[in-house]
N, CA, C and O atoms as a CHARMM CRD file, in Angstrom:
* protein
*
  332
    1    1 UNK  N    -27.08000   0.25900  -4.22500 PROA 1      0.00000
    2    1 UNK  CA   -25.86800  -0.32900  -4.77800 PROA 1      0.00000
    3    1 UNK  C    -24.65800   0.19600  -3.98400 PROA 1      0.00000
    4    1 UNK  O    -24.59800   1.33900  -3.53000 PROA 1      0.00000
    5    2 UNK  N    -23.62900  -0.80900  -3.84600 PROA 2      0.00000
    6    2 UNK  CA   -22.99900   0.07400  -2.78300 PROA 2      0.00000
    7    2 UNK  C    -21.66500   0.59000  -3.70000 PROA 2      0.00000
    8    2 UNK  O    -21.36000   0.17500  -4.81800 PROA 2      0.00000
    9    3 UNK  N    -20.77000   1.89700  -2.67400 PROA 3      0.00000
   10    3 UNK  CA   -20.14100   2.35500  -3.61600 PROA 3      0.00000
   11    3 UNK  C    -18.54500   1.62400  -3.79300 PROA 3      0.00000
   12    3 UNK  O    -17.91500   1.43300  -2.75300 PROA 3      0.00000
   13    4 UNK  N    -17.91500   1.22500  -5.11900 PROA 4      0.00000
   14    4 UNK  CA   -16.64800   0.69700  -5.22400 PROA 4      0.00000
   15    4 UNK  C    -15.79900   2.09200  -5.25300 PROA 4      0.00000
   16    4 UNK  O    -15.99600   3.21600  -5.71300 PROA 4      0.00000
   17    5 UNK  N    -14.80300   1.47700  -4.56200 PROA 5      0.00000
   18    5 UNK  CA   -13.60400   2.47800  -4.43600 PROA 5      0.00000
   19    5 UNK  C    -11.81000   1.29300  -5.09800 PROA 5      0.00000
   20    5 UNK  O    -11.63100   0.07700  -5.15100 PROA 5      0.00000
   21    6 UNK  N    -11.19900   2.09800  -5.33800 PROA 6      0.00000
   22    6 UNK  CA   -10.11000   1.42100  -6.02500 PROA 6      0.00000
   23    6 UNK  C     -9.04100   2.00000  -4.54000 PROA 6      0.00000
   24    6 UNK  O     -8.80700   3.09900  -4.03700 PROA 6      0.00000
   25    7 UNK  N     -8.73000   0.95300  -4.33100 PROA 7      0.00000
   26    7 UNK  CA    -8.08400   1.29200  -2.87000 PROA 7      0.00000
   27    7 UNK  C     -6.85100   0.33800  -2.88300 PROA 7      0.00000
   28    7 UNK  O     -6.83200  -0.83200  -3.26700 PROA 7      0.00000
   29    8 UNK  N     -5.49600   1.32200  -2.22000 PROA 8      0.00000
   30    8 UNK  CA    -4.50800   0.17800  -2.00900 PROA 8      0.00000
   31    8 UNK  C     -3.66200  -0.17300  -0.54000 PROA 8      0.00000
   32    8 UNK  O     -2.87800   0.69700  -0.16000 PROA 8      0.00000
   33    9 UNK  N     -3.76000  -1.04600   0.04200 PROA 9      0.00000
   34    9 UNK  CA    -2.71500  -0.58900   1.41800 PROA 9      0.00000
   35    9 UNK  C     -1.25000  -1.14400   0.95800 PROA 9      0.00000
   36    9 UNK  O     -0.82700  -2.17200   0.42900 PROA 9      0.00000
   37   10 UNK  N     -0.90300  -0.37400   1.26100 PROA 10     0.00000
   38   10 UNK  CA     0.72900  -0.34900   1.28800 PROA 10     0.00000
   39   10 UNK  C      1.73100  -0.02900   2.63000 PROA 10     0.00000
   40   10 UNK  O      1.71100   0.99200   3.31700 PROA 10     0.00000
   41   11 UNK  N      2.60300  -1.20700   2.78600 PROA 11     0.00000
   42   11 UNK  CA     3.35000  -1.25700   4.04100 PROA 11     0.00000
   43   11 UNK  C      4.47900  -0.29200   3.38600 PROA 11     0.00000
   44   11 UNK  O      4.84400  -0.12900   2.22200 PROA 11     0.00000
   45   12 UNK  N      4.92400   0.34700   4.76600 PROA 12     0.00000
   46   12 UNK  CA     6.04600   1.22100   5.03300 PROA 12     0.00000
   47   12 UNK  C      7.20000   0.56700   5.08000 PROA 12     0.00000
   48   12 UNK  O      7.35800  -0.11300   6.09400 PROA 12     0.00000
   49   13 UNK  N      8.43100   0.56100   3.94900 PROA 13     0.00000
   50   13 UNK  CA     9.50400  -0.19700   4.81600 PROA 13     0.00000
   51   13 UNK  C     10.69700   0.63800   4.11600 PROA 13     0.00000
   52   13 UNK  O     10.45500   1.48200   3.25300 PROA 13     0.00000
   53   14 UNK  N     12.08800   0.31900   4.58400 PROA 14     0.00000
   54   14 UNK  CA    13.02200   0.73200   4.01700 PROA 14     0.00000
   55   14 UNK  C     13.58400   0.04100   3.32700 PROA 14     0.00000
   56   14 UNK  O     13.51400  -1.18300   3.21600 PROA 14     0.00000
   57   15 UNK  N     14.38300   1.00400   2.63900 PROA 15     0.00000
   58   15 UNK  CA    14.87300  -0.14700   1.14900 PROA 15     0.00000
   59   15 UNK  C     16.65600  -0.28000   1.37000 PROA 15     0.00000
   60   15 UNK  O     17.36200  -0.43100   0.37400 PROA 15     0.00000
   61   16 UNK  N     17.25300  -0.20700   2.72800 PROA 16     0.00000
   62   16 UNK  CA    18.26000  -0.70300   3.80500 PROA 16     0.00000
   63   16 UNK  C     18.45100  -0.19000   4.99100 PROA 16     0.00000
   64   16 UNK  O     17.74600   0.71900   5.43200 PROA 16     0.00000
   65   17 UNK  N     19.54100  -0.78500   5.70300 PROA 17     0.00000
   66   17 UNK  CA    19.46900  -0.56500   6.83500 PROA 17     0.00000
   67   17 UNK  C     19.98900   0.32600   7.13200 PROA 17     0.00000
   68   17 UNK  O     20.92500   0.67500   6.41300 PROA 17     0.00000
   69   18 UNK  N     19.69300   1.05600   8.19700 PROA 18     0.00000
   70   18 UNK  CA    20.46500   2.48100   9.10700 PROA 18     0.00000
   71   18 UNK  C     19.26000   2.59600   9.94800 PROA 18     0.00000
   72   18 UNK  O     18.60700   1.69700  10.47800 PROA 18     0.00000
   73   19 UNK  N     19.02800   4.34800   9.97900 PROA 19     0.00000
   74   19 UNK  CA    18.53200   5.01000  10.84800 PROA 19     0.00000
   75   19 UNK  C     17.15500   5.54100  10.06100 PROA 19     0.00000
   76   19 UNK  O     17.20200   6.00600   8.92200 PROA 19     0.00000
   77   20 UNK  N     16.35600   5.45200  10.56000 PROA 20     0.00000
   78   20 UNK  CA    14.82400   6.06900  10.26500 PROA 20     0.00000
   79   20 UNK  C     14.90600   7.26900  10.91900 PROA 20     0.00000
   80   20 UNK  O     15.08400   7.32000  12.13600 PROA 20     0.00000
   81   21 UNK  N     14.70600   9.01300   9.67500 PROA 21     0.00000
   82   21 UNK  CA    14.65100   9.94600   9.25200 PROA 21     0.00000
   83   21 UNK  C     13.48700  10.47100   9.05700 PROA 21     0.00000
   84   21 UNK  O     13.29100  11.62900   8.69000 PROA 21     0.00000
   85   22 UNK  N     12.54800   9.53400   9.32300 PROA 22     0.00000
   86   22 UNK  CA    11.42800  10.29300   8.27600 PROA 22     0.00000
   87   22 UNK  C     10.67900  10.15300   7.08000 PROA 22     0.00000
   88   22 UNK  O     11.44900  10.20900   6.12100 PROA 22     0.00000
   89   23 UNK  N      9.79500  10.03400   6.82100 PROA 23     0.00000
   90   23 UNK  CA     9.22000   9.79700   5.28800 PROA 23     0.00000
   91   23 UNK  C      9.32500  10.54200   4.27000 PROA 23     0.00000
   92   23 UNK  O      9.10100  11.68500   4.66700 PROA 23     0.00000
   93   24 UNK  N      9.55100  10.54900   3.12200 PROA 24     0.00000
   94   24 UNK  CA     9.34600  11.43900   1.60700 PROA 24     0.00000
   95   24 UNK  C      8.26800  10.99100   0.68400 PROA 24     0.00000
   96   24 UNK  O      8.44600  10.13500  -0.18200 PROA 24     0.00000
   97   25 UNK  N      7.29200  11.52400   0.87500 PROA 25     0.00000
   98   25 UNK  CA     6.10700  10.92500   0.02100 PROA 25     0.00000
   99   25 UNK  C      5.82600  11.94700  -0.69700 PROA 25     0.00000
  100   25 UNK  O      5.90300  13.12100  -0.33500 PROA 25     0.00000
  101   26 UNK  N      5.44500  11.49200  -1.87700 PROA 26     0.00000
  102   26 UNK  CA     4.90000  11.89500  -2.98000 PROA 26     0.00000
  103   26 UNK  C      4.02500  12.98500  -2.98400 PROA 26     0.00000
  104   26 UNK  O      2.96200  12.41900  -3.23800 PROA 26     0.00000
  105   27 UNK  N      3.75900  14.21600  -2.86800 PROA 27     0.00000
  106   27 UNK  CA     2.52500  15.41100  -2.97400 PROA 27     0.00000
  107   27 UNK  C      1.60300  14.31300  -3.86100 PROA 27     0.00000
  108   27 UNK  O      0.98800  13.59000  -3.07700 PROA 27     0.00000
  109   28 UNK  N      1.37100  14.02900  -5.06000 PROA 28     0.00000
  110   28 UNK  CA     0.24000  13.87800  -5.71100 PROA 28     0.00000
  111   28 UNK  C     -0.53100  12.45600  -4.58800 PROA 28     0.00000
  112   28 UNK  O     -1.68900  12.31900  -4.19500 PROA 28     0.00000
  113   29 UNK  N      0.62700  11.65300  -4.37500 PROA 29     0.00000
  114   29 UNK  CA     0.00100  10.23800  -3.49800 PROA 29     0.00000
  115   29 UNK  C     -0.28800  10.58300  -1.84700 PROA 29     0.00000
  116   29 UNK  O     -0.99300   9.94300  -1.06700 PROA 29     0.00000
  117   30 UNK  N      0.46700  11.75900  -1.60800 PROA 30     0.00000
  118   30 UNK  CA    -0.01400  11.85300  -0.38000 PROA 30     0.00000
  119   30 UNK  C     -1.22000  12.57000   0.01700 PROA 30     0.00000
  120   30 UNK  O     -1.61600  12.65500   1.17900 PROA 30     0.00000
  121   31 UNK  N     -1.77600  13.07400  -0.99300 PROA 31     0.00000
  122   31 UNK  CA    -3.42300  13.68500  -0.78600 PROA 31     0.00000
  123   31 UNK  C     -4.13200  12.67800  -1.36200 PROA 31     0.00000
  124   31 UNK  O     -5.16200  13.11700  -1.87200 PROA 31     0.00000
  125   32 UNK  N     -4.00800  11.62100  -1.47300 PROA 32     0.00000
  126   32 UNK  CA    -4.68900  11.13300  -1.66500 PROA 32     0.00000
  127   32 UNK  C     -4.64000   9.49000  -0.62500 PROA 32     0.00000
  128   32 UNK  O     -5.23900   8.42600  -0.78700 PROA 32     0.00000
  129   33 UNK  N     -3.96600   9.79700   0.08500 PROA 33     0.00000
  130   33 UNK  CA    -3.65500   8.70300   1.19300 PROA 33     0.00000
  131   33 UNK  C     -5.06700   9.21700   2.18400 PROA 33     0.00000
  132   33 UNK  O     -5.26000  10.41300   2.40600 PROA 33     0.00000
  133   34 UNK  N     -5.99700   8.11900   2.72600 PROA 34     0.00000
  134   34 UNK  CA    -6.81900   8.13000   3.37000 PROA 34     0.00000
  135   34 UNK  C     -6.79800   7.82800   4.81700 PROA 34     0.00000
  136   34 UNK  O     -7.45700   8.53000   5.58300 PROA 34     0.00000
  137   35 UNK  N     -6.10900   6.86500   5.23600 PROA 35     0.00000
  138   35 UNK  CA    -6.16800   6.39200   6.34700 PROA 35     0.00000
  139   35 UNK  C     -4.22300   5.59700   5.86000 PROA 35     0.00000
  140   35 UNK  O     -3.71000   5.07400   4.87100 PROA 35     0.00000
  141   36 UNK  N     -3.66700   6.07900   7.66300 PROA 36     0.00000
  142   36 UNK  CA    -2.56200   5.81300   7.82900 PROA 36     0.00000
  143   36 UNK  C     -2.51500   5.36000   9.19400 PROA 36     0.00000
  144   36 UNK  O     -3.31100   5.89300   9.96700 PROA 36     0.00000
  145   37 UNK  N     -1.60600   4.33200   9.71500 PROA 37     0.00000
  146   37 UNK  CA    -1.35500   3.99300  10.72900 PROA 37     0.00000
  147   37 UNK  C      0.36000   3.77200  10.68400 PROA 37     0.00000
  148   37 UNK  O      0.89300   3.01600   9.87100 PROA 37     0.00000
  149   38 UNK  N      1.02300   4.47300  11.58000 PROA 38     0.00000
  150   38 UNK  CA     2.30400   4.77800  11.70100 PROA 38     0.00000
  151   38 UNK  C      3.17400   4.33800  12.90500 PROA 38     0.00000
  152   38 UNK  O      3.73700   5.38000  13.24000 PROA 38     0.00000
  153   39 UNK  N      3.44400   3.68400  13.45100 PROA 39     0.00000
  154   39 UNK  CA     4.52600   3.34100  14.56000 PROA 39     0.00000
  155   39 UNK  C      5.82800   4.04900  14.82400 PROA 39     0.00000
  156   39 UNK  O      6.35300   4.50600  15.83900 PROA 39     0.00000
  157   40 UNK  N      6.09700   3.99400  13.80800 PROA 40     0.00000
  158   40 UNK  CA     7.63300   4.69200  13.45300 PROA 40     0.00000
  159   40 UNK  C      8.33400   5.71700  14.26100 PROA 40     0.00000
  160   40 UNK  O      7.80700   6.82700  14.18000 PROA 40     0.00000
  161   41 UNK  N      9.21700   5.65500  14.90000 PROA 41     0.00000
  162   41 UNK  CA    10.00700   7.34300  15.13700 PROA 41     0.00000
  163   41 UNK  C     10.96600   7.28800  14.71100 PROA 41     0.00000
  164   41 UNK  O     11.58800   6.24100  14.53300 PROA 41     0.00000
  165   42 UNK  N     11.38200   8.51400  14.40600 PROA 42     0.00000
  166   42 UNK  CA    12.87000   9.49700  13.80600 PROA 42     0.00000
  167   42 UNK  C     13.70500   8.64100  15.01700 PROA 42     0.00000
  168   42 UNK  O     13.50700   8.50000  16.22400 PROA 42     0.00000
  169   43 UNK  N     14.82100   8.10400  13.99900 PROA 43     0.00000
  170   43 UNK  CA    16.05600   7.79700  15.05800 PROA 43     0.00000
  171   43 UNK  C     15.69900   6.46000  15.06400 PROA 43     0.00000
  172   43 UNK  O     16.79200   5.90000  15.14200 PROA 43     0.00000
  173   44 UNK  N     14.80200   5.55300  15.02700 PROA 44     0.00000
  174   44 UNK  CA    14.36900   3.99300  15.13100 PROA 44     0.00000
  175   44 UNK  C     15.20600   3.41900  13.99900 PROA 44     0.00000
  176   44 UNK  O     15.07000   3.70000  12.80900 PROA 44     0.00000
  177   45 UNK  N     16.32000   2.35900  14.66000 PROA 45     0.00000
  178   45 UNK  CA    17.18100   1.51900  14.03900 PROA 45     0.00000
  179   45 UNK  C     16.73300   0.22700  13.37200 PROA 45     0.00000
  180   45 UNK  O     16.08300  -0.74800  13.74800 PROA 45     0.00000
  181   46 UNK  N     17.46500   0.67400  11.97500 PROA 46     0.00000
  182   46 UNK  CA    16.69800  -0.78200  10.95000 PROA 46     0.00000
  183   46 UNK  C     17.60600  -1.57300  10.69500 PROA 46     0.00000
  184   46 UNK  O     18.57100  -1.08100  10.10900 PROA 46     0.00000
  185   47 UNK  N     17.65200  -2.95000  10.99800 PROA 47     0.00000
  186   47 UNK  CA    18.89100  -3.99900  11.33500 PROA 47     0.00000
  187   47 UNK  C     18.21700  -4.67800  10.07600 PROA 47     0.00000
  188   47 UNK  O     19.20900  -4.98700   9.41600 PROA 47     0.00000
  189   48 UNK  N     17.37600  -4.99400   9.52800 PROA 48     0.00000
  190   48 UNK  CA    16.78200  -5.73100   8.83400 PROA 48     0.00000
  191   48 UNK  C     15.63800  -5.09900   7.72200 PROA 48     0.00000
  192   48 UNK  O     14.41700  -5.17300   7.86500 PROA 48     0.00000
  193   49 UNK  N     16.35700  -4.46000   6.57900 PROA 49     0.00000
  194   49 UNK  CA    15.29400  -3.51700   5.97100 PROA 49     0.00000
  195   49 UNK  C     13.97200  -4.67600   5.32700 PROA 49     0.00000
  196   49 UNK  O     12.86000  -4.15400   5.25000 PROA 49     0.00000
  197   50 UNK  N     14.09300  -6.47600   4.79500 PROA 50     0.00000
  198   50 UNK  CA    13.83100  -6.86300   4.49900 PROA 50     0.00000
  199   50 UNK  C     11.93300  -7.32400   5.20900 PROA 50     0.00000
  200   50 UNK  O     10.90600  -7.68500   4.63400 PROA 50     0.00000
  201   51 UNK  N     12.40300  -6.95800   7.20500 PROA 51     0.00000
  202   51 UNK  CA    11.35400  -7.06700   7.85000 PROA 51     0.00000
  203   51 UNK  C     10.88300  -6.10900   8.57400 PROA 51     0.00000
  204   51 UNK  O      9.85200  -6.02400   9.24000 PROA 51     0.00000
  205   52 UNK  N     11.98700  -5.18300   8.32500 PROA 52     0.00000
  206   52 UNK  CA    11.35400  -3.59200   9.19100 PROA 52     0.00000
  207   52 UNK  C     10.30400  -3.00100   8.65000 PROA 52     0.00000
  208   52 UNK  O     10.56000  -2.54600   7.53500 PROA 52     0.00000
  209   53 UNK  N      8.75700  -2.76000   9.16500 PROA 53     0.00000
  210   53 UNK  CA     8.11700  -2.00800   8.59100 PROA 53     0.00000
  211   53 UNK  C      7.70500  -0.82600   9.63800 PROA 53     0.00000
  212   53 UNK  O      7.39100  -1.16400  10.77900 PROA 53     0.00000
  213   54 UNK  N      7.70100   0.33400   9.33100 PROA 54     0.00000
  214   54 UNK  CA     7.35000   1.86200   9.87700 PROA 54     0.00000
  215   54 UNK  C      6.07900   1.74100  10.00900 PROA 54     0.00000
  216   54 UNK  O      5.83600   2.21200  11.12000 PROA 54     0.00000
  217   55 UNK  N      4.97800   1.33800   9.46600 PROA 55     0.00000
  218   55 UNK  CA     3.51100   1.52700   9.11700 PROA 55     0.00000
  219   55 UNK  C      2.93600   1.35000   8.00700 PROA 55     0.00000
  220   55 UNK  O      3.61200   1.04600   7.02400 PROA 55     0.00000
  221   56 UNK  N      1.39000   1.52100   7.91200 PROA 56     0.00000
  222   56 UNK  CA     0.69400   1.06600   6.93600 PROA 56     0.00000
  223   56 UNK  C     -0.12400   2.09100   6.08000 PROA 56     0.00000
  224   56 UNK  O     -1.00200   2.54100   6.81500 PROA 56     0.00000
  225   57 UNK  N     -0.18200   2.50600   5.14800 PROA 57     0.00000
  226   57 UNK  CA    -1.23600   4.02000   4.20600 PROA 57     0.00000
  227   57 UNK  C     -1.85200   2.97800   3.72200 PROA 57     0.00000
  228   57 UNK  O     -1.38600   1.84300   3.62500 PROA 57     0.00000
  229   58 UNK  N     -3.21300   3.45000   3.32200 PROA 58     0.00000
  230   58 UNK  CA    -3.86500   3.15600   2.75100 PROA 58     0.00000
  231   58 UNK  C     -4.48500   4.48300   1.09900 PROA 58     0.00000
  232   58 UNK  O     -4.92400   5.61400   1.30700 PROA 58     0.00000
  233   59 UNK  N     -4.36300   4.03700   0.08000 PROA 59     0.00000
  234   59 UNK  CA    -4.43000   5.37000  -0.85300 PROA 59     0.00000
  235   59 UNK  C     -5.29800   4.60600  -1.75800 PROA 59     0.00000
  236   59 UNK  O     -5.39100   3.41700  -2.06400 PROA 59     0.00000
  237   60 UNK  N     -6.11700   6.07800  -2.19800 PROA 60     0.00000
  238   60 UNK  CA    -7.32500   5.99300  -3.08400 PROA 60     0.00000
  239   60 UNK  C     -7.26500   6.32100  -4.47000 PROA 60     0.00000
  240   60 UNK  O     -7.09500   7.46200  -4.90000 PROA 60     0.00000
  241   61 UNK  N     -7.41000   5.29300  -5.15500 PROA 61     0.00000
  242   61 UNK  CA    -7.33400   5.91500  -6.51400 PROA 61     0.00000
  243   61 UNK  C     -8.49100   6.19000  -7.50000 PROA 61     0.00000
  244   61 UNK  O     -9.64600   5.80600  -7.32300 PROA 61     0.00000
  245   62 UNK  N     -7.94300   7.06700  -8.80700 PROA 62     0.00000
  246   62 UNK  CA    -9.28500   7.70200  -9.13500 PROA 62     0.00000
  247   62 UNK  C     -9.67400   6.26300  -9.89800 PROA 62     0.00000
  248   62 UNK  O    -10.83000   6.24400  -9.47500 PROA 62     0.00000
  249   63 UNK  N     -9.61200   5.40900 -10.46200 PROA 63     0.00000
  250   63 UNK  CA    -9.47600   4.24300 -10.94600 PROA 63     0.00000
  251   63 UNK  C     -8.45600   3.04200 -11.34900 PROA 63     0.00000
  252   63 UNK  O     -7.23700   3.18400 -11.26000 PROA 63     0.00000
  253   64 UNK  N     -9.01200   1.96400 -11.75700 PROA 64     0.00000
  254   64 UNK  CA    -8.62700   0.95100 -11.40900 PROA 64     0.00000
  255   64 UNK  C     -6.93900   1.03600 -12.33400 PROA 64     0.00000
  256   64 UNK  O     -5.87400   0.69100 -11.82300 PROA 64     0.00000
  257   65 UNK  N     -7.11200   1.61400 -13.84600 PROA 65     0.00000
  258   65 UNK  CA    -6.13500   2.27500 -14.62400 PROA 65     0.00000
  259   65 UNK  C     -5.16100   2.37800 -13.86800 PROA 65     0.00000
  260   65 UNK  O     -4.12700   1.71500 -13.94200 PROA 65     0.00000
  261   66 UNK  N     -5.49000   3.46000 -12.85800 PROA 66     0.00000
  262   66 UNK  CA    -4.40900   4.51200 -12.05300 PROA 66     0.00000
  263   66 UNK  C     -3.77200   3.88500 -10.80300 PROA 66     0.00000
  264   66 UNK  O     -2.76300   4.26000 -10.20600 PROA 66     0.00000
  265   67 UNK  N     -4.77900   2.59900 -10.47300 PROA 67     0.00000
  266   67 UNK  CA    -4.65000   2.28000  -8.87100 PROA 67     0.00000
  267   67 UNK  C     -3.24100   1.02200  -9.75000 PROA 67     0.00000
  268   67 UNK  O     -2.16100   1.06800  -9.15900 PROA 67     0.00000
  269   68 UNK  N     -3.27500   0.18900 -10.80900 PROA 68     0.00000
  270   68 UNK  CA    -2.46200  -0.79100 -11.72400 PROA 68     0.00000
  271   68 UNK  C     -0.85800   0.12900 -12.05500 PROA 68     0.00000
  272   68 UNK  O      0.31300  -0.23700 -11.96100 PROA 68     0.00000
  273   69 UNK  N     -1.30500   1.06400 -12.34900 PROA 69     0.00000
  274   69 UNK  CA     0.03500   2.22100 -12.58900 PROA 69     0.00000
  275   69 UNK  C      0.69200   2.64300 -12.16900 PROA 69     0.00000
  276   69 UNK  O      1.81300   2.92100 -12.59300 PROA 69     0.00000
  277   70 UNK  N     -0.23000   3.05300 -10.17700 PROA 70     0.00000
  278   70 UNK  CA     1.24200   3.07800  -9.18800 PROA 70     0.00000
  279   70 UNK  C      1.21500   2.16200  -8.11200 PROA 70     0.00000
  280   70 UNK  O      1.76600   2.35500  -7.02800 PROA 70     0.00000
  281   71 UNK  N      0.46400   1.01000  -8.47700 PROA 71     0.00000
  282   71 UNK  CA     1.13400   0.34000  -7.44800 PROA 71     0.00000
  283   71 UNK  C      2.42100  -0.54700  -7.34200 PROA 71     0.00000
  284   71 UNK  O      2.99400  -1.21300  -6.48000 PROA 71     0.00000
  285   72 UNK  N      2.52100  -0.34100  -8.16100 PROA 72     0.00000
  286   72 UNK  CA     3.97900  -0.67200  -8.57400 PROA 72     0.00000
  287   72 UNK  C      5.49000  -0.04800  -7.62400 PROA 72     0.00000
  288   72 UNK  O      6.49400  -0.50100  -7.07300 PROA 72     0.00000
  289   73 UNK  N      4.80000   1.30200  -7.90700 PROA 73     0.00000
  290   73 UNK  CA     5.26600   2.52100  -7.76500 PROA 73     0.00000
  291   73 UNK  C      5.47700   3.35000  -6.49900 PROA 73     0.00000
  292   73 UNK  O      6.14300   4.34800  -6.22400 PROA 73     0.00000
  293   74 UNK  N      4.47500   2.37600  -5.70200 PROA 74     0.00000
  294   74 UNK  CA     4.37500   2.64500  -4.45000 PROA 74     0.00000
  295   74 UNK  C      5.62200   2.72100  -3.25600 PROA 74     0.00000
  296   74 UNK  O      5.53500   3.52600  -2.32800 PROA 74     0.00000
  297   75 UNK  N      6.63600   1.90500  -3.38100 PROA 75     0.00000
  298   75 UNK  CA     7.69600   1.66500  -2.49800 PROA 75     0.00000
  299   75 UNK  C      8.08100   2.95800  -2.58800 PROA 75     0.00000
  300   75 UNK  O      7.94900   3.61400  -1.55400 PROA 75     0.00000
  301   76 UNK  N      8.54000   3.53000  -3.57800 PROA 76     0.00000
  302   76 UNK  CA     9.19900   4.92700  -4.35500 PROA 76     0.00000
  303   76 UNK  C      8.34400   6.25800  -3.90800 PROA 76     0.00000
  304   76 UNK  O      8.90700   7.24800  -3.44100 PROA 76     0.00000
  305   77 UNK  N      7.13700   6.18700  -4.07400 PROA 77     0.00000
  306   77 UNK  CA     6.49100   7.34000  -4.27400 PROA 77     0.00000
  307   77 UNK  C      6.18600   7.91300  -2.54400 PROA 77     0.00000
  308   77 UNK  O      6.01700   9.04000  -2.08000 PROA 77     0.00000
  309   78 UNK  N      6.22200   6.35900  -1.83400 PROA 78     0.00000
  310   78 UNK  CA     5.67500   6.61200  -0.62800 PROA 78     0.00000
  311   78 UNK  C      6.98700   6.19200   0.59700 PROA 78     0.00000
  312   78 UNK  O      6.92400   5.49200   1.60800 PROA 78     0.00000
  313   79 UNK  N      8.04200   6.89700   0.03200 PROA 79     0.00000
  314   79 UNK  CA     9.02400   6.27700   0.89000 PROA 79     0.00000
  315   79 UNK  C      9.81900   6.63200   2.50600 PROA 79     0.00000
  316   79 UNK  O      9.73000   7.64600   3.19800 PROA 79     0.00000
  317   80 UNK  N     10.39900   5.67500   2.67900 PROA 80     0.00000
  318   80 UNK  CA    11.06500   5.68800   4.20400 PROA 80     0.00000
  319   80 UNK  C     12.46700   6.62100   4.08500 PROA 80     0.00000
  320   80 UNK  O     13.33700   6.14600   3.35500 PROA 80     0.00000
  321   81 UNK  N     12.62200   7.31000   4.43600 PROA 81     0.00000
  322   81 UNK  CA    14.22000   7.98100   4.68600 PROA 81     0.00000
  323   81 UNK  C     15.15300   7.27600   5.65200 PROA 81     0.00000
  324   81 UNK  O     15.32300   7.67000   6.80600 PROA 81     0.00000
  325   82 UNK  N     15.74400   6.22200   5.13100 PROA 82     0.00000
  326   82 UNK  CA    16.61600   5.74000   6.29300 PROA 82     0.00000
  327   82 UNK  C     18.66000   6.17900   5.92200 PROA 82     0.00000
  328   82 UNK  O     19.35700   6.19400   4.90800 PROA 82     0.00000
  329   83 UNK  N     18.87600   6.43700   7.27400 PROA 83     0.00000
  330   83 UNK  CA    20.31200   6.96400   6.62200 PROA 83     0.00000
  331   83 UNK  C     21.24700   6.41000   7.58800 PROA 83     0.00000
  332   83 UNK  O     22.45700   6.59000   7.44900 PROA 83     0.00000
């Protein structure tokens, strides 16, 4: 039987425009982020926060409960520092 996992990918973006700083993610969501793919550098100008994306996490949840609860939550928990 094979094994289910409650899994979410979530794009990186900023929530306006300036300067990309860096990420602030969450301790509890970031151990539990599995696989990340990142483009991004410190100093990369966001003209368009609506289509700028930094990269992609992918995060594991302990169930389906938990995976409904933050994905919501995700923009916030897993965010872009733009200034």
């Amino acid at each position: 039987m094979p094994v289910r996992r409650c899994m979410t990918r979530h794009c990186l973006m900023a929530d306006g425009e300036g300067t990309f700083a860096g990420f602030d993610f969450d301790p509890n969501i970031e151990k539990r982020v599995v696989d990340r793919l990142i483009w991004a550098n410190e100093g990369d100008r966001v003209a368009d926060a609506t289509t700028h994306k930094f990269g992609i996490v992918f995060v594991e949840h302990a169930d389906r409960e938990q995976m409904v609860a933050q994905a919501g939550r995700l923009q916030t928990l897993l965010a872009a520092r733009v200034q």
